[in-house]
C-alpha positions in Angstrom: -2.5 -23.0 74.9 -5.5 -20.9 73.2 -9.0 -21.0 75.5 -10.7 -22.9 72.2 -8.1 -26.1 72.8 -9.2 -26.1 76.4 -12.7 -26.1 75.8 -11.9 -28.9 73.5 -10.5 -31.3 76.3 -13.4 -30.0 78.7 -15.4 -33.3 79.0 -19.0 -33.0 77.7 -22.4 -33.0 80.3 -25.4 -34.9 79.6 -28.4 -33.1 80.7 -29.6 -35.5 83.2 -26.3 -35.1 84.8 -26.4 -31.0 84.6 -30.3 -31.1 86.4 -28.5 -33.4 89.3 -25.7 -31.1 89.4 -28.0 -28.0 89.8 -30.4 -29.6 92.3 -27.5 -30.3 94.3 -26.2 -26.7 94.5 -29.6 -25.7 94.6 -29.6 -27.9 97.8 -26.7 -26.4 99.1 -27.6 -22.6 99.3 -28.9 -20.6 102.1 -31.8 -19.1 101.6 -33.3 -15.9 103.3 -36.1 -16.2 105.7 -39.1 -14.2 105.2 -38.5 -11.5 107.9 -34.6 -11.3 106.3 -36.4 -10.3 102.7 -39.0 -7.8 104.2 -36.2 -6.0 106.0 -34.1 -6.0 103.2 -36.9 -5.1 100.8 -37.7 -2.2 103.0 -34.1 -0.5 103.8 -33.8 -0.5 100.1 -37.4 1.3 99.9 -35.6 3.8 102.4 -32.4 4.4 101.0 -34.0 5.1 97.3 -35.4 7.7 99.6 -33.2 9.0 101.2 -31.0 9.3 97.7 -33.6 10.6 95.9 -34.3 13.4 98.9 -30.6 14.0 98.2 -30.5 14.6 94.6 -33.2 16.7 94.7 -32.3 18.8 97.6 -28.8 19.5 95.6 -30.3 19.9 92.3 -32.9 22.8 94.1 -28.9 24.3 95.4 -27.5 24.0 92.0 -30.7 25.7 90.4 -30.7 28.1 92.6 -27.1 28.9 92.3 -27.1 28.9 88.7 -30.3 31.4 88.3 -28.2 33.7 91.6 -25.3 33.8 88.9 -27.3 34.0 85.6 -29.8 36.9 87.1 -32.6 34.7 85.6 -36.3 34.9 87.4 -35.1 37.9 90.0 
């Protein structure tokens, strides 16, 4: 059977009934406390850190590398 026919037979939602339906999972989801989201914000603040300290620690390597083989700037 081709998507199209079921999407036919899917029974239509009137929008009254779709805000009830969202409220209601709305309702039902867990959300973080204030502590949880600083945290969270900041070990994301740290590890964009860290990565960039990464990348530009292997990118001075690589450069370095590339100007040892080339000869360039000696």
């Amino acid at each position: 059977m081709s998507r199209f026919a079921n999407e036919r037979r899917m029974t239509k939602t009137s929008p009254a009934e779709f805000i009830r339906q969202v409220r209601a999972e709305v309702a039902r989801v867990t959300w973080p406390t204030r502590k949880e989201t600083a945290v969270t914000t900041a070990m994301v603040f740290v590890m964009v850190f860290a990565a960039a300290l990464f990348f530009f620690l292997v990118d001075q390597v690589l450069a370095w590398g590339v100007r040892l083989v080339l000869g360039i700037g000696a």
